[in-house]
N, C-alpha and C positions, 0 to 999 in steps of 0.2 A: 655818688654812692652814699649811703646809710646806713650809718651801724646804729640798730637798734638795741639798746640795752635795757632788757627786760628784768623783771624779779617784784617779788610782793614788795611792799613796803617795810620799810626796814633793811632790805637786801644792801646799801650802799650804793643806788643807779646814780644818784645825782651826785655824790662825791667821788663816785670812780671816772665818769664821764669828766668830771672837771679838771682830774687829769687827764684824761685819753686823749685829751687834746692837745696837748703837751707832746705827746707819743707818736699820734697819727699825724703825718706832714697834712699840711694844708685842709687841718680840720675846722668846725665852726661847731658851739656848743648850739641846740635848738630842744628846748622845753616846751611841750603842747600842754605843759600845767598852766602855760601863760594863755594860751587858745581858753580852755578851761575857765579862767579865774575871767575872763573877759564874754564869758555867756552872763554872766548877772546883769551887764549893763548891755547886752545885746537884743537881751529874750525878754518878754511878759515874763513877770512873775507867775501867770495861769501857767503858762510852757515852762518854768523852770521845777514848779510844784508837781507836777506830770511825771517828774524822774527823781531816781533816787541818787544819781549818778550823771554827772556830765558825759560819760563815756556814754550813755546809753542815747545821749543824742545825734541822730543823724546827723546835725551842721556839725558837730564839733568831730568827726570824725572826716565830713569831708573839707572843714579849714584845716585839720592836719595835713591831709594830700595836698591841698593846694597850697597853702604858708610852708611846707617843706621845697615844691618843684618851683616856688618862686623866689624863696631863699640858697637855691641850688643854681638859681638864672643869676641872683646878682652875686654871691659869693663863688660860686664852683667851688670846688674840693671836694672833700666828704663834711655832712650832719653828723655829728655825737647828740642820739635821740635819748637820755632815761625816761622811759617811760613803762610803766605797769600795764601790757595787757595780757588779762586772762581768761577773757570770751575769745574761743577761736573763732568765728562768726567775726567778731571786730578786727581783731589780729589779721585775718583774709581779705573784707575788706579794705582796710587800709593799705595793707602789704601789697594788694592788685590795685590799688588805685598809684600807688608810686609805681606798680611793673607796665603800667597803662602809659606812663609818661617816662617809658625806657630806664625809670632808677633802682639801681640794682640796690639790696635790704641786705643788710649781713645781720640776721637775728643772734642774739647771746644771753644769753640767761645766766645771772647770779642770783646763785641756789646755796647759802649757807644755812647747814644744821638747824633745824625748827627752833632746838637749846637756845642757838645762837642769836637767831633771830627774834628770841622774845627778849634775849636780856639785852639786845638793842635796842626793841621799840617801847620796853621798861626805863631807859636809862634815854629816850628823850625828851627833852625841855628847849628847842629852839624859839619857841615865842616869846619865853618870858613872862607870860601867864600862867598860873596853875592850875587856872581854867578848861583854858583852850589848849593848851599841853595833857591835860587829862583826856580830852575830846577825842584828841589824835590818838595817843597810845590806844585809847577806847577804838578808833575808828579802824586804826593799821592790826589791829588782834581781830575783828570781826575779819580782815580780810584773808587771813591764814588759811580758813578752810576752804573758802573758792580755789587759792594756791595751790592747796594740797589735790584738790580735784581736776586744777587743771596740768598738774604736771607733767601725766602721760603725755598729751599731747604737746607739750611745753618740750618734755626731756627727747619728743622725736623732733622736732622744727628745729631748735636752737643749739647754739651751742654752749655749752654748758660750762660753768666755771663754778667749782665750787671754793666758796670763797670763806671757807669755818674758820680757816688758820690763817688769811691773810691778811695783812695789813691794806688801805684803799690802795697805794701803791703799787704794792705787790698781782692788786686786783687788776687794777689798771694795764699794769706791765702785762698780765697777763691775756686780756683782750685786744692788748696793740698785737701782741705777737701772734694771736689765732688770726686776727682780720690782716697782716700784711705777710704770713706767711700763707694764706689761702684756707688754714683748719677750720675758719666759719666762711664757709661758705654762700653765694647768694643765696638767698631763701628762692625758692623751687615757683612759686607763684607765677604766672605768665599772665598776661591777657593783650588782648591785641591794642594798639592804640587808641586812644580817643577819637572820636571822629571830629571832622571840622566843618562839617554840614549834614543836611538830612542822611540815613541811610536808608538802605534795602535789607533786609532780615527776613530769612525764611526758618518756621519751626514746623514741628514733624510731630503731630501725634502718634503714637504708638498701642495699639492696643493689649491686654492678657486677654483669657480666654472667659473670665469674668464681666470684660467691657470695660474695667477701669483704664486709666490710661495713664503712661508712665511720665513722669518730674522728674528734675535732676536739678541736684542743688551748687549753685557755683559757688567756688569757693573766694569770687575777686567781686560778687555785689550780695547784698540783702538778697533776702527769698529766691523763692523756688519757681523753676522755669521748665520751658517746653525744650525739647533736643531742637539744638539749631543753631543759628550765628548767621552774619552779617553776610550777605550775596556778594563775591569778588566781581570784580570789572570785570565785565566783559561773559559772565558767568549765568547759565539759565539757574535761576530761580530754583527751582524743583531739583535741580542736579546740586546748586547748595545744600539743600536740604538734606539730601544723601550723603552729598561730602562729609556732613558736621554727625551728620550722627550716627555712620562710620568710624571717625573719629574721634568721635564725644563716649561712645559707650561702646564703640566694636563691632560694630550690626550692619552689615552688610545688604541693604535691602535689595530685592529682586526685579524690583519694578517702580519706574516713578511714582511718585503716591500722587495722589487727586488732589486738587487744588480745595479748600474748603471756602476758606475767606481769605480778602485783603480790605486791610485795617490801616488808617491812617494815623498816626500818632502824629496825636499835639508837641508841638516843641517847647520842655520847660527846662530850664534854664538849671543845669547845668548841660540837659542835653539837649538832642539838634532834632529831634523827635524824626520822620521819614514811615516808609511803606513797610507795613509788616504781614507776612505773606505766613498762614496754617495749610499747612498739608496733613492729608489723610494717607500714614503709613503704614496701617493695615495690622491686622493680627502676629502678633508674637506667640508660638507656641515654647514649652517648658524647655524642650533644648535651644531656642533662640537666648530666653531667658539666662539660662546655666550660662550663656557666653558673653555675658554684660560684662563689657571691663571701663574703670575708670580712670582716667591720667588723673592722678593725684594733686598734681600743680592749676587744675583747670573744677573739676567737681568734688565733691565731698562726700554727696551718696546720690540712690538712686530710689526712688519706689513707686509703684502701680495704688492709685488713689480717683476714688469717687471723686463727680461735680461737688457734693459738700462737703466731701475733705479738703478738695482743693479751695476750697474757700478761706479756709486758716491758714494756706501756704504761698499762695500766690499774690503779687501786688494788685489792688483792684483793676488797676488795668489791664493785666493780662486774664484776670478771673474775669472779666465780661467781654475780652474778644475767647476765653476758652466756652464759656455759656453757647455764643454766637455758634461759632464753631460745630460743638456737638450737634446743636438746632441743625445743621446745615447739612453736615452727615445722616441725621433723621431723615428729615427731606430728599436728601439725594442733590442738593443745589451747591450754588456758591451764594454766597451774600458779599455786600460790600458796604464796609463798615468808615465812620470818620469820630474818629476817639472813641472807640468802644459801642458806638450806636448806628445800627442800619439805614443806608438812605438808600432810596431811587425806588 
């Protein structure tokens, strides 16, 4: 298990966490500021000047997942995580790459008084420079307003503690007692396991009455995807297809849909790449539409978008088996595709 202790800077995460440990039996402290602080000497300097923010880096969000489930292999217990996220987009990712590998997240947010929170990050000086102690107070005040925008979504995921009138202790005391009496509960994120070899995946185009065709965006990886999921053993193809997007948005379809393409994906490392199967699952009209529902633990939203919209949403690899795709539905054929390009 993981209790993630969230809050902007200045909140208290890393000195409440340093006793939660104390608190929580067979806890272990785990800081990804040290994941962080260890991109300088990992990346190009070209890769590091690219972002403004280490969070904004793909590796450092997924050494978080994997230096948490391999610190959870040799220590067991529970992680005491302080850590600042306030992109939900990152928060999902991560949070589904630990539900990926079975570890359950108790999210908690300490949310003290804005008041409170600036005449704390006024009244820091831990470097000992008046320098680089200006820098920070500078740096933790730019971050208040991302805070303040993300807290809707903060104050519905997490559990909340507000912390105006506590002492760290008292803070503490108070997140041991939400995570061991059940009040923060696992964070709701699901996704299915990792896989440990190639897979099979079937997705489903869906069409509006315009010809766009509908995306749905998960809430456990980066960008936006076609309705569908991973083929179970033993399971046709095309009936997956159905299964998932059933499932995924509520849509009941009436008929197999048409096979369009199969695409081979390359295997890159951290996945196991396998057969990726598009189907043609035919027009949606506006009462189909009215009935789109989404499990909140699995997607985030849902919308009908052109070839060049979907170009700004999709990873380029599934933007050139969607290209293939549409071609293929023009035509009336199938194509068969290896990494994104038609052979035979």
């Amino acid at each position: 298990m993981i209790v993630w202790v969230n809050g902007t800077f200045g909140a208290g995460k890393s000195s409440t966490a340093r006793e939660l440990i104390d608190l929580i039996p067979h806890s272990t402290l785990y800081d990804p500021e040290l994941i962080g602080t260890s991109m300088g000497r990992l990346l190009p300097a070209k890769r590091l000047a690219e972002v403004e923010d280490y969070q904004d880096l793909p590796i450092w969000r997924r050494l978080v997942v994997d230096t948490a489930a391999a610190l959870l292999a040799e220590v067991g217990g529970v992680l005491v995580v302080p850590m600042t996220l306030l992109r939900q987009a990152y928060r999902d990712e991560i949070f589904g790459g630990l539900a990926a590998r079975r570890i359950d997240v108790r999210h908690v947010l300490l949310a003290p008084e804005e008041t409170i929170l600036r005449q704390r990050i006024d009244g820091r000086t831990e470097y000992g420079d008046p320098e680089v102690d200006a820098r920070v107070r500078e740096w933790c005040h730019a971050h208040l307003a991302p805070y303040r925008a993300a807290l809707d979504w903060l104050a519905a995921d997490a559990y909340t503690v507000d912390t105006s009138a506590l002492t760290v202790t008292e803070a503490a005391r108070s997140v041991a007692d939400a995570v061991l009496n059940g009040l923060a509960a696992p964070c709701g994120i699901v996704q299915t396991p990792e896989p440990t070899g190639e897979t099979l995946a079937a997705g489903v185009l869906l069409f509006d009455d315009q010809d766009r065709f509908l995306l749905v965006d998960p809430t456990y990886k980066p960008g936006w995807e076609f309705p569908g999921g991973v083929v179970e053993p033993g399971e046709p193809p095309a009936r997956a297809g159905m299964r998932e997007v059933a499932e995924e948005i509520g849509i009941a379809l009436d008929a197999v849909p048409r096979l369009l393409l199969v695409d081979w994906e390359r295997p890159q490392p951290p996945g196991h790449g396998g057969l990726r199967l598009l189907f043609d699952g035919g027009r949606l009209d506006a009462a189909d539409t009215a009935r789109l529902r989404l499990p909140g633990a699995e997607l985030r939203a849902w919308r009908f978008v052109t070839e060049e919209e979907a170009a700004d949403l999709l990873p380029p690899v599934r933007y050139r088996r969607l290209r293939w795709a549409l071609r293929a539905r023009e035509r009336g054929t199938v194509l068969n595709l290896e990494a994104g390009d038609p052979v035979g």
